[in-house]
N, C-alpha and C positions, 0 to 999 in steps of 0.2 A: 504494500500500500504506500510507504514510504516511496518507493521507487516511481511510482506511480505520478505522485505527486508534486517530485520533483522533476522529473518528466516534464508533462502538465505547465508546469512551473517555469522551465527551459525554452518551450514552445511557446507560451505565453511573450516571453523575453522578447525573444527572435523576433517571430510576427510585429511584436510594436515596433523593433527596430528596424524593421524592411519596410515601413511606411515610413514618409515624409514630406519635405518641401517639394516644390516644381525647381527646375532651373528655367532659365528664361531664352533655351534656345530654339529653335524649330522645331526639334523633335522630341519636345517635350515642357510643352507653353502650359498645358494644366495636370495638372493631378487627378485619378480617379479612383485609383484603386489600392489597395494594401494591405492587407492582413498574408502578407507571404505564407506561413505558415495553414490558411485553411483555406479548403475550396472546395466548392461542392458540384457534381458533373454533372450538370442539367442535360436533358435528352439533347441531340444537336440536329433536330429537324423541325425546332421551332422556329417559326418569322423573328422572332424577338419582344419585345413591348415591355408591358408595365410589370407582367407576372413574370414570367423568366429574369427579366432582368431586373427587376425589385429584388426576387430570391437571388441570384448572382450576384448582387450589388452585399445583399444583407450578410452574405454567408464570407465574402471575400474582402469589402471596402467599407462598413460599418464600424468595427475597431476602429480605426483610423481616421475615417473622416466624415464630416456633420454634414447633413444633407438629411432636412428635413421631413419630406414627403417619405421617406425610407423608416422615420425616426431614430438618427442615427446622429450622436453628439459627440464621435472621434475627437479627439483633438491632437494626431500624430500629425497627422496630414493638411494637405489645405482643407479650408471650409468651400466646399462643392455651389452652396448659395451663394457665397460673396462672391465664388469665382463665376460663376453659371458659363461653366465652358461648353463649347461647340459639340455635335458629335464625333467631327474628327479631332479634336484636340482631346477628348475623352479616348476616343478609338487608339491615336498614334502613343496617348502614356499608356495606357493598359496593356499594349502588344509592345510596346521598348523599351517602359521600363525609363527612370530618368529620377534628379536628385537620388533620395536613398531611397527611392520606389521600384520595389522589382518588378521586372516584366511578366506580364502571365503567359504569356504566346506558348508556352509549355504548358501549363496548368488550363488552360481555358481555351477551346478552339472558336475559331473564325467567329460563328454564329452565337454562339456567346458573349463572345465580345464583341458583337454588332449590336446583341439584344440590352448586353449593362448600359454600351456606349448610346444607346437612342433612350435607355432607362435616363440616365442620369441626366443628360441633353436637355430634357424633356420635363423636368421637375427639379431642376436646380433653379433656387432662385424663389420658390413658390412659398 
């Protein structure tokens, strides 16, 4: 149980520490995503929208970062409503990764991260 916990504990660490700032260059103007450490495989023959990607958003970029309509009050990361970033500036951090924000492009395929990226698009700011 002890091992467990410290475990647990370990993961916890990590995950905050793989969320973070944006940098301010091209390929990677907003932040969207962060909990390195969890993720969860939504089917990948969804269109995308508010369901998939509300649970994508909730299970991977919630620790992390505040974005309301999710009810999510991170504070590793940038805040998703002040930023109200694009869908491609949500799309290109998520898939490369940028400041101490890992890339999911491994953890999350294409359709997934079309359906966070028009999630978060789409109710940041609200």
């Amino acid at each position: 149980m002890r091992i467990l916990g410290s475990t647990l504990l370990v993961l916890a660490t990590l995950g905050l520490a793989a969320c973070g700032g944006s940098s301010n260059d091209s390929s990677s103007s907003s932040d969207s995503s962060g909990s390195g450490g969890t993720t969860t495989q939504q089917g990948s023959g969804s269109s995308g929208g508010g369901g998939e990607g509300e649970q994508i958003f909730a299970a991977n970029c919630a620790t992390c970062h505040t974005l309301s309509a999710a009810g999510a009050s991170g504070a590793v990361g940038p805040n998703l409503d002040d930023d109200m970033p694009t869908e491609a500036e949500v799309k290109s951090q998520v898939t490369n990764g940028g400041g101490a924000m890992p890339s999911f492009s491994g953890t999350l395929d294409t359709q997934q991260i079309d359906a966070v990226s028009k999630y978060v698009s789409s109710v940041a700011g609200q």
